[in-house]
N, CA, C and O atoms as CSV, one atom per row, in Angstrom:
chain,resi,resn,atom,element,x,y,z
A,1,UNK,N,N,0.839,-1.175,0.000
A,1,UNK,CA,C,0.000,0.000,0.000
A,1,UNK,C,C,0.889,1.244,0.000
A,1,UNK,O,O,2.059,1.266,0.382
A,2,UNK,N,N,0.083,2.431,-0.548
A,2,UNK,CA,C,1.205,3.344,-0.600
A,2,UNK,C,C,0.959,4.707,-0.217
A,2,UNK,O,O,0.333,5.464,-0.959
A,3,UNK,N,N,1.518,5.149,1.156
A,3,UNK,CA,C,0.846,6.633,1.358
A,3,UNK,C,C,0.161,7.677,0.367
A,3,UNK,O,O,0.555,7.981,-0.759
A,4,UNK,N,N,-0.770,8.073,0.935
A,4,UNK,CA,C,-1.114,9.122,-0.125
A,4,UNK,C,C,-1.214,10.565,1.313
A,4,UNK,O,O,-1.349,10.561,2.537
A,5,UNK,N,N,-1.093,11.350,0.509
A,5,UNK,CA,C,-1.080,12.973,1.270
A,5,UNK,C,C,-2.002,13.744,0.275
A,5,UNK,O,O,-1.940,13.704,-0.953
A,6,UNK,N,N,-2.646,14.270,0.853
A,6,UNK,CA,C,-3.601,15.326,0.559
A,6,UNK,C,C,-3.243,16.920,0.620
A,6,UNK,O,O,-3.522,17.404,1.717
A,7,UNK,N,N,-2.725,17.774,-0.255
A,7,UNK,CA,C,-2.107,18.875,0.078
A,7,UNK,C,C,-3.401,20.027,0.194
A,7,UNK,O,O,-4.390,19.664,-0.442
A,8,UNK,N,N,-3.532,21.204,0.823
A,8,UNK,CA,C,-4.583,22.351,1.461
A,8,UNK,C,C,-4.937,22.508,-0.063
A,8,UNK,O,O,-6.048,21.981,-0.118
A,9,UNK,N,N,-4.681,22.854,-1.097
A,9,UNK,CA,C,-5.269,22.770,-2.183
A,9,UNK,C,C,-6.626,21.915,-2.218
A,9,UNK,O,O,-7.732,22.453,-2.189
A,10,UNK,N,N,-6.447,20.650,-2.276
A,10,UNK,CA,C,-7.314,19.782,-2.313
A,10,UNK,C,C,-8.526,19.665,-1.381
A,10,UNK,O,O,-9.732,19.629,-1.627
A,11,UNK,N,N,-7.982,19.627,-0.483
A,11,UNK,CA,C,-8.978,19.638,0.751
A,11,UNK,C,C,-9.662,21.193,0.869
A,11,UNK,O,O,-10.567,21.244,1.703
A,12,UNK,N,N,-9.475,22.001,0.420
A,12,UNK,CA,C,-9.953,23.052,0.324
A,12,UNK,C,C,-11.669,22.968,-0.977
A,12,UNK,O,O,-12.857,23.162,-0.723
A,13,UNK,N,N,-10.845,22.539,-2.497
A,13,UNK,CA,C,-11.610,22.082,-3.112
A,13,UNK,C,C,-12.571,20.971,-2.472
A,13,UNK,O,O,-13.674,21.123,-2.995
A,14,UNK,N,N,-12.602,19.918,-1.554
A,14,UNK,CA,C,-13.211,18.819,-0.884
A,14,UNK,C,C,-14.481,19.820,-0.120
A,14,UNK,O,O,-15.688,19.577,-0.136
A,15,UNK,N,N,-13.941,20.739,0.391
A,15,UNK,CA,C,-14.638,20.942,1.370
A,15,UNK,C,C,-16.023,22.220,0.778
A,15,UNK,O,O,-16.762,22.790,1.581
A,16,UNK,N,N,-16.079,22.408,-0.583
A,16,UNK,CA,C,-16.792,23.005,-1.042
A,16,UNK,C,C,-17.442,22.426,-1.906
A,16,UNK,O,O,-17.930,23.082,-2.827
A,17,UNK,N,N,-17.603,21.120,-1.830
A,17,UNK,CA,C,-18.641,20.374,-2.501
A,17,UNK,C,C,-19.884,19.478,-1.865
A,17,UNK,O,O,-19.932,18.800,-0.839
A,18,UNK,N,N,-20.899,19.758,-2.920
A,18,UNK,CA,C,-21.773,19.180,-1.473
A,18,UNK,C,C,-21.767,17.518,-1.351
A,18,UNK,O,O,-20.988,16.727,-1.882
A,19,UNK,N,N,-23.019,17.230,-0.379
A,19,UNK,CA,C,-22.109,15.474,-0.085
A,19,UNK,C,C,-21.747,14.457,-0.542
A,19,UNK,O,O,-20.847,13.650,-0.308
A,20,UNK,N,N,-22.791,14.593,-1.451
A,20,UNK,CA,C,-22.203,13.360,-2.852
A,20,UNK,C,C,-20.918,13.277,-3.114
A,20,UNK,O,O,-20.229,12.371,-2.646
A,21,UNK,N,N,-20.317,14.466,-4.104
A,21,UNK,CA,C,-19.505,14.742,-4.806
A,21,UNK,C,C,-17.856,14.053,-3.542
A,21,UNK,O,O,-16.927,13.246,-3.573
A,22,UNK,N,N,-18.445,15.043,-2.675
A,22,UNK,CA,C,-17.456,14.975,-1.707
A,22,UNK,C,C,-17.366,13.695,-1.200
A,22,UNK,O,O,-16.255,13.171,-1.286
A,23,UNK,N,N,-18.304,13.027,-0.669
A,23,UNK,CA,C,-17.892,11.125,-0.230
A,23,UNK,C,C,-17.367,10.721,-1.374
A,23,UNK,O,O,-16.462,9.915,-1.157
A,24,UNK,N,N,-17.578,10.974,-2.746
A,24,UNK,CA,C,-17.196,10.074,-3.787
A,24,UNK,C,C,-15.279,10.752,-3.996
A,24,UNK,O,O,-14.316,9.992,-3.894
A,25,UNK,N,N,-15.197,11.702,-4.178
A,25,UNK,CA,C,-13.763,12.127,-4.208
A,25,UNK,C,C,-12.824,11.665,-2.979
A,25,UNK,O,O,-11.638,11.428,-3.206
A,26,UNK,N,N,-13.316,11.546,-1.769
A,26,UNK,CA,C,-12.688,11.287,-0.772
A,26,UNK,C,C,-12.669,9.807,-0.870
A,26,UNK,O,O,-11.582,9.401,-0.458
A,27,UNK,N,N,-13.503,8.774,-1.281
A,27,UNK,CA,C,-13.446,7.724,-1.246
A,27,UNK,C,C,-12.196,7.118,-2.617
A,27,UNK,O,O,-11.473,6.131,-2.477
A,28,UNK,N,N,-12.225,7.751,-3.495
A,28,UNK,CA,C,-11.623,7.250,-5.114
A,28,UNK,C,C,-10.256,8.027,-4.398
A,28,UNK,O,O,-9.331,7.258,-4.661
A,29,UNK,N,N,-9.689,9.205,-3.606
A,29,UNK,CA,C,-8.496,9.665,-3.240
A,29,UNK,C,C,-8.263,8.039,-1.875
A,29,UNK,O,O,-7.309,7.272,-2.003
A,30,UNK,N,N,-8.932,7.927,-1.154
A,30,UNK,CA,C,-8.397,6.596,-0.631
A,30,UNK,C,C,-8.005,5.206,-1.315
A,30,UNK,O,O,-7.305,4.328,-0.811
A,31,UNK,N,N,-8.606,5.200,-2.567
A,31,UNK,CA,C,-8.435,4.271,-3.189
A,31,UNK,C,C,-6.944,4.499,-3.612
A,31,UNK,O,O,-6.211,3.533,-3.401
A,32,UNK,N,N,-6.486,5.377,-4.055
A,32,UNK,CA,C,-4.954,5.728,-4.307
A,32,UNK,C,C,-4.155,5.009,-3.730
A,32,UNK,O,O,-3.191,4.570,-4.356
A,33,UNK,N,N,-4.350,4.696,-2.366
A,33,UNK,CA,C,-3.623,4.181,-1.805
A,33,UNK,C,C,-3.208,2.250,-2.338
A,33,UNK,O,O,-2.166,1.692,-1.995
A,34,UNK,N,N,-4.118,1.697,-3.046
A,34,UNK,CA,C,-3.864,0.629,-3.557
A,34,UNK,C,C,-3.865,0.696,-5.365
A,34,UNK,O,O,-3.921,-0.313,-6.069
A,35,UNK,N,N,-3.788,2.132,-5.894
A,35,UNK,CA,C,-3.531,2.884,-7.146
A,35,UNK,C,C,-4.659,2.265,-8.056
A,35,UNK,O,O,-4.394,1.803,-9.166
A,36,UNK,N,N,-6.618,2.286,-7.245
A,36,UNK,CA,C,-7.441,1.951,-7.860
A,36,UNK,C,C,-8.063,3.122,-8.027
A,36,UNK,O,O,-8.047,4.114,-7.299
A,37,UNK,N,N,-8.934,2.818,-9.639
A,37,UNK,CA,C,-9.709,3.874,-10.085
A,37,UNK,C,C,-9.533,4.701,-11.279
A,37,UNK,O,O,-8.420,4.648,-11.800
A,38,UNK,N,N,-10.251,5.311,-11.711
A,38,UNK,CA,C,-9.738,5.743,-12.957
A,38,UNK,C,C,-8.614,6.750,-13.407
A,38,UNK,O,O,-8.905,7.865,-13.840
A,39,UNK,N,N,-7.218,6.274,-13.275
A,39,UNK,CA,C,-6.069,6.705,-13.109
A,39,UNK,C,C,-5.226,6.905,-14.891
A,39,UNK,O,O,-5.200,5.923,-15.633
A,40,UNK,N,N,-4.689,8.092,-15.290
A,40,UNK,CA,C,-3.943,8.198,-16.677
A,40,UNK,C,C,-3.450,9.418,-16.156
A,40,UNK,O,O,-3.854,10.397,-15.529
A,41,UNK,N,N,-1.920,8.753,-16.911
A,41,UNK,CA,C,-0.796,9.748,-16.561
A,41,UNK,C,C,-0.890,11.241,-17.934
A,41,UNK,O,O,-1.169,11.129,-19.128
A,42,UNK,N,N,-0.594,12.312,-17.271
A,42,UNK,CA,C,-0.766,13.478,-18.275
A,42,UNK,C,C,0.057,13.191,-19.534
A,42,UNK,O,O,0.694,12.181,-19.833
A,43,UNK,N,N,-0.140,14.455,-20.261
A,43,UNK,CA,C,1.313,14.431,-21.080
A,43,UNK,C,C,1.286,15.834,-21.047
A,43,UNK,O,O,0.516,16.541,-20.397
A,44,UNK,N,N,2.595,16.337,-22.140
A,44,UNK,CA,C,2.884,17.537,-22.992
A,44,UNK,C,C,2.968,18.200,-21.164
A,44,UNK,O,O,3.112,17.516,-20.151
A,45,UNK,N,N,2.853,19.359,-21.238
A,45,UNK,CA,C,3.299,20.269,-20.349
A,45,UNK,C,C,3.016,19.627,-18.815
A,45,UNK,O,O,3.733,19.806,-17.831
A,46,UNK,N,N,1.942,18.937,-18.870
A,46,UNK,CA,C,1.689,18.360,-17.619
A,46,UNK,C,C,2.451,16.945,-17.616
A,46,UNK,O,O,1.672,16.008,-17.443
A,47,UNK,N,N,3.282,16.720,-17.710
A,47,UNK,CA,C,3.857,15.119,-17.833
A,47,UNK,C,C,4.459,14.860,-16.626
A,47,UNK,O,O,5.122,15.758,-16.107
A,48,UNK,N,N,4.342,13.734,-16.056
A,48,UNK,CA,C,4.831,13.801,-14.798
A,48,UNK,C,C,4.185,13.566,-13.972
A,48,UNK,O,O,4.560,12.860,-13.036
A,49,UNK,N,N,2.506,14.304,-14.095
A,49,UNK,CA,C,1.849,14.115,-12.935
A,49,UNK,C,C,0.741,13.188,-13.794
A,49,UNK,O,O,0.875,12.953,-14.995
A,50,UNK,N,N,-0.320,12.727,-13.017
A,50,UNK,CA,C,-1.297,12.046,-12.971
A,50,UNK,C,C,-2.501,11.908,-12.735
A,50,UNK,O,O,-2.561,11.507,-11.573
A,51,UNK,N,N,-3.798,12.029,-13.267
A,51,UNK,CA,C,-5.027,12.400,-13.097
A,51,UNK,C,C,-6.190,10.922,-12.366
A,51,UNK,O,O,-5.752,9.776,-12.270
A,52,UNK,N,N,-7.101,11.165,-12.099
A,52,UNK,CA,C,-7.802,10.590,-11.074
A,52,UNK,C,C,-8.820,10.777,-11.481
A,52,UNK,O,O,-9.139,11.815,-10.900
A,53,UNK,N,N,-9.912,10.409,-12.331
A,53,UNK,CA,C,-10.987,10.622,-12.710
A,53,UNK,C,C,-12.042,10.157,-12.018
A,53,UNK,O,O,-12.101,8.931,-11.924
A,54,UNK,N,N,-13.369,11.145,-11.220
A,54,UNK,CA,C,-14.599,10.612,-10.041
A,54,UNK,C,C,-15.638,11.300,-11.464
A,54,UNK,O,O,-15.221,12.419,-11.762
A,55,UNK,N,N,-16.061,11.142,-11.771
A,55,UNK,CA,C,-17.264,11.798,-12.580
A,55,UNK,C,C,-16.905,12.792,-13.176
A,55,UNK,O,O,-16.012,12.756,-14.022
A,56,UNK,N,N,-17.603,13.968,-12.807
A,56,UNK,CA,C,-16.618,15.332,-13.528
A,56,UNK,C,C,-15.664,16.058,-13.076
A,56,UNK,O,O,-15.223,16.920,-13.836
A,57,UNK,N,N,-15.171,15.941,-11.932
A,57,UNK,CA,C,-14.210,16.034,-10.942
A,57,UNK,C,C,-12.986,15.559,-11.305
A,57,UNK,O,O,-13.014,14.334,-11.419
A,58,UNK,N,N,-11.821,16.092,-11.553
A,58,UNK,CA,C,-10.435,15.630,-11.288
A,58,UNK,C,C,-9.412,15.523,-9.927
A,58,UNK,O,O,-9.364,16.402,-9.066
A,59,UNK,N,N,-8.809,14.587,-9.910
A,59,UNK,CA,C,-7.981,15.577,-9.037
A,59,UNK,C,C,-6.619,14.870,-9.675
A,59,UNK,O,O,-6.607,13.668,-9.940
A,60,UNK,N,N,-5.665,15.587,-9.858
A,60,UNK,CA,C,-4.078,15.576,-10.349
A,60,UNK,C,C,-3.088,15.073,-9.094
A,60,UNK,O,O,-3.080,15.508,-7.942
A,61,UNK,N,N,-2.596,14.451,-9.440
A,61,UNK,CA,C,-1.688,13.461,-7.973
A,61,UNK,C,C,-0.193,13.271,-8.722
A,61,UNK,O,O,-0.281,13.359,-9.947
A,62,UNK,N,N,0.931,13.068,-8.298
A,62,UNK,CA,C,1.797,12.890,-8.419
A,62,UNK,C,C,2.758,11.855,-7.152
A,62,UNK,O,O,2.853,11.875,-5.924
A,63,UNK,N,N,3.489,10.805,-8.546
A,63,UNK,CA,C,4.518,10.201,-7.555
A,63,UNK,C,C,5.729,10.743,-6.575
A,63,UNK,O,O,6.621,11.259,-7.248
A,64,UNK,N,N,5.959,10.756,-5.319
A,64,UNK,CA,C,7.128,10.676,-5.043
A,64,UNK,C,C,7.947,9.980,-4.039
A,64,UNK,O,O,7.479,9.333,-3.102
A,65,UNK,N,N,9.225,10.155,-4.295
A,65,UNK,CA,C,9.577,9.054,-3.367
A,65,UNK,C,C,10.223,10.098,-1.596
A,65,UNK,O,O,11.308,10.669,-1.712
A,66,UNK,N,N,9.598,10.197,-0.411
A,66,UNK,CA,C,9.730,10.427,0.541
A,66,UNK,C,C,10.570,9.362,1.189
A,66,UNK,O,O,10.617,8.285,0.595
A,67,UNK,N,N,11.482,9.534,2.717
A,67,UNK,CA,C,12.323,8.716,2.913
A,67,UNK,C,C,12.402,7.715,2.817
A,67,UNK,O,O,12.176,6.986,3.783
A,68,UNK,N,N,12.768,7.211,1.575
A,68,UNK,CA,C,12.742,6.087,0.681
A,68,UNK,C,C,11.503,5.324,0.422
A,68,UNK,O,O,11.714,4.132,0.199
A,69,UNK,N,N,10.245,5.703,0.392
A,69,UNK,CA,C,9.238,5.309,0.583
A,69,UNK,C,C,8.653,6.028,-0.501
A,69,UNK,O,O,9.231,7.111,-0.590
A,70,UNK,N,N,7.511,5.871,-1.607
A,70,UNK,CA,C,6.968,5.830,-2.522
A,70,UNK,C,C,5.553,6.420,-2.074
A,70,UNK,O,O,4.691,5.753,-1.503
A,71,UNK,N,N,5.461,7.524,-2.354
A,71,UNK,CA,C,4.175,8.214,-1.839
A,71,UNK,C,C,3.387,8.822,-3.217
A,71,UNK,O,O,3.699,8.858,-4.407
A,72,UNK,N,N,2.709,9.086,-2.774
A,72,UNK,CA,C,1.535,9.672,-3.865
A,72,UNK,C,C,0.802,11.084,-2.789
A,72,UNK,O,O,0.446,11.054,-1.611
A,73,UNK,N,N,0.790,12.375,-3.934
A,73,UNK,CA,C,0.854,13.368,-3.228
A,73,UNK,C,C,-0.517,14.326,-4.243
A,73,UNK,O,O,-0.527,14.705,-5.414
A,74,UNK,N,N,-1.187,14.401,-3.508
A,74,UNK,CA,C,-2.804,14.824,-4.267
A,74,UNK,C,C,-2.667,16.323,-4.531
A,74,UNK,O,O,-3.084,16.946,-3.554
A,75,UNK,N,N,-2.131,17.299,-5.727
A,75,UNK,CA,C,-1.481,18.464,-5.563
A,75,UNK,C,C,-2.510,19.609,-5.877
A,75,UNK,O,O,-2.189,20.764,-5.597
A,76,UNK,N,N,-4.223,19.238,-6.672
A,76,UNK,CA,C,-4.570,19.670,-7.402
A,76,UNK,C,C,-5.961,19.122,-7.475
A,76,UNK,O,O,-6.021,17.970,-7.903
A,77,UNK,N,N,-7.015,19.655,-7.173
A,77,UNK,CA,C,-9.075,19.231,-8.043
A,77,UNK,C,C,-9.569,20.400,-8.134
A,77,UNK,O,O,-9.407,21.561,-7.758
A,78,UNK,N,N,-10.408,19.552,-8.923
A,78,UNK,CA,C,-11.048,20.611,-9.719
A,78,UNK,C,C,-12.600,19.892,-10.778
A,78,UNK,O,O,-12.808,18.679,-10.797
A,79,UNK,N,N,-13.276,20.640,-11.356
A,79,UNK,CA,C,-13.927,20.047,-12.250
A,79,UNK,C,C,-13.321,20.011,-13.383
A,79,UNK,O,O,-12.254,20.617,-13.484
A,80,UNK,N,N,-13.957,19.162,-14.707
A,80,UNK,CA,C,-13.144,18.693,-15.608
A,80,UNK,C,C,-13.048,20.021,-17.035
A,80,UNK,O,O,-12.365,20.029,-18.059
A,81,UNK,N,N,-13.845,20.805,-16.609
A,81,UNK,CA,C,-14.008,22.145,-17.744
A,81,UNK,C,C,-12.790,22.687,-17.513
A,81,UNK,O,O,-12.229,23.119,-18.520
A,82,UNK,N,N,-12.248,22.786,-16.541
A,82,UNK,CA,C,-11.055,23.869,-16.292
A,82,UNK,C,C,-9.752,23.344,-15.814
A,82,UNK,O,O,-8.675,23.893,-16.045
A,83,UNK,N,N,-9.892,22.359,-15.201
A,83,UNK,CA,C,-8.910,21.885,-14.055
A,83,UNK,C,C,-7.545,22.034,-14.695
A,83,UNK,O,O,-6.662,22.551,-14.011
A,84,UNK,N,N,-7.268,21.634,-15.948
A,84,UNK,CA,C,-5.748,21.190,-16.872
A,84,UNK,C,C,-5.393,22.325,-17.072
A,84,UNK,O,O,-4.178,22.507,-16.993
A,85,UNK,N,N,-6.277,23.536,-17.406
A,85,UNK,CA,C,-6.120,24.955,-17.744
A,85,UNK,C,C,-5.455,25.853,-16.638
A,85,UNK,O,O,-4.728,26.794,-16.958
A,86,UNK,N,N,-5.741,25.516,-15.241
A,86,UNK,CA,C,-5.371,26.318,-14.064
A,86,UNK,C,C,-4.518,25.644,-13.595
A,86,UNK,O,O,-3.879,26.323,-12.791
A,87,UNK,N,N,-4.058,24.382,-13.683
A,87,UNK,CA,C,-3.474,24.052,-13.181
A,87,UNK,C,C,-2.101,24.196,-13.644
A,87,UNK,O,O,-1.136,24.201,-12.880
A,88,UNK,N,N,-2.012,24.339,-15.218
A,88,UNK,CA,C,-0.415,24.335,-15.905
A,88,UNK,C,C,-0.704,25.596,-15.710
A,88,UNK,O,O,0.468,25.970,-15.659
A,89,UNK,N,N,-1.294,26.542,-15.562
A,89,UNK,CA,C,-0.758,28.329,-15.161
A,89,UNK,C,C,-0.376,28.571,-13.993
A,89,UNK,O,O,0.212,29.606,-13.679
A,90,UNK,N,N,-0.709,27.502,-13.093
A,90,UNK,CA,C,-0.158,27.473,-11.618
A,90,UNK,C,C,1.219,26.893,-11.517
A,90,UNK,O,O,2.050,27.051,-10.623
A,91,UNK,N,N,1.281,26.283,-12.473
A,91,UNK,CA,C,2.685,25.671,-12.443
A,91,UNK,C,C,3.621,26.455,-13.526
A,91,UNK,O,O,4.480,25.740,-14.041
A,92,UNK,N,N,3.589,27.635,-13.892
A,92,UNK,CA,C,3.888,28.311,-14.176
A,92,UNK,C,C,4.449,29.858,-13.795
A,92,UNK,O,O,5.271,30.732,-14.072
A,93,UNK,N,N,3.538,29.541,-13.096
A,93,UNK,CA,C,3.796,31.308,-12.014
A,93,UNK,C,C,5.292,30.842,-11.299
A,93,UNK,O,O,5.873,31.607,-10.530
C-alpha cells in the first residue's frame, strides 16, 4: 500500500462540494492508496503528474519518493471544464 497525502489545495476544493460529490472524491483519493480507479498519466506540459478521474471532478496526484518510501501526493481538483487549464498556469507562475 502506498501513502497518499492530501495537500490544502485539495482539501480546500473537498470541502466546497456538497455530499455526494465529496464522499465520492474522498473515497476514489483513498483508493490511491492501492492505485485503484480511474487513473492516466498526463502528457505535454503536464507530464509527470497524474489524473484521477470521479465523474466530472479531477484531481491531479503525483509520484514521489519520501524517505525512501513511494508516496503519492494529491497536488490539485477541480472540475473537468477547467482543471488542466489552471493548473499548468499554476505551475507556471
Amino acid at each position: 500500500m502506498i501513502a497518499v497525502r492530501v495537500q490544502e489545495e485539495v482539501i480546500h476544493y473537498l470541502r466546497r462540494l456538497p455530499p455526494q460529490p465529496h464522499h465520492a472524491l474522498r473515497v476514489a483519493i483513498k483508493g490511491l492508496a492501492r492505485e485503484r480507479g480511474d487513473i492516466k498519466p498526463l502528457t505535454d506540459e503536464l507530464e509527470g503528474f497524474q489524473r484521477l478521474r470521479i465523474g466530472s471532478h479531477r484531481v491531479i496526484f503525483e509520484y514521489e519518493i519520501l524517505d525512501g518510501r513511494r508516496v503519492i501526493t494529491c497536488v490539485f481538483a477541480g472540475p473537468r471544464k477547467w482543471i488542466y487549464e489552471v493548473f499548468q498556469s499554476r505551475l507556471l507562475e
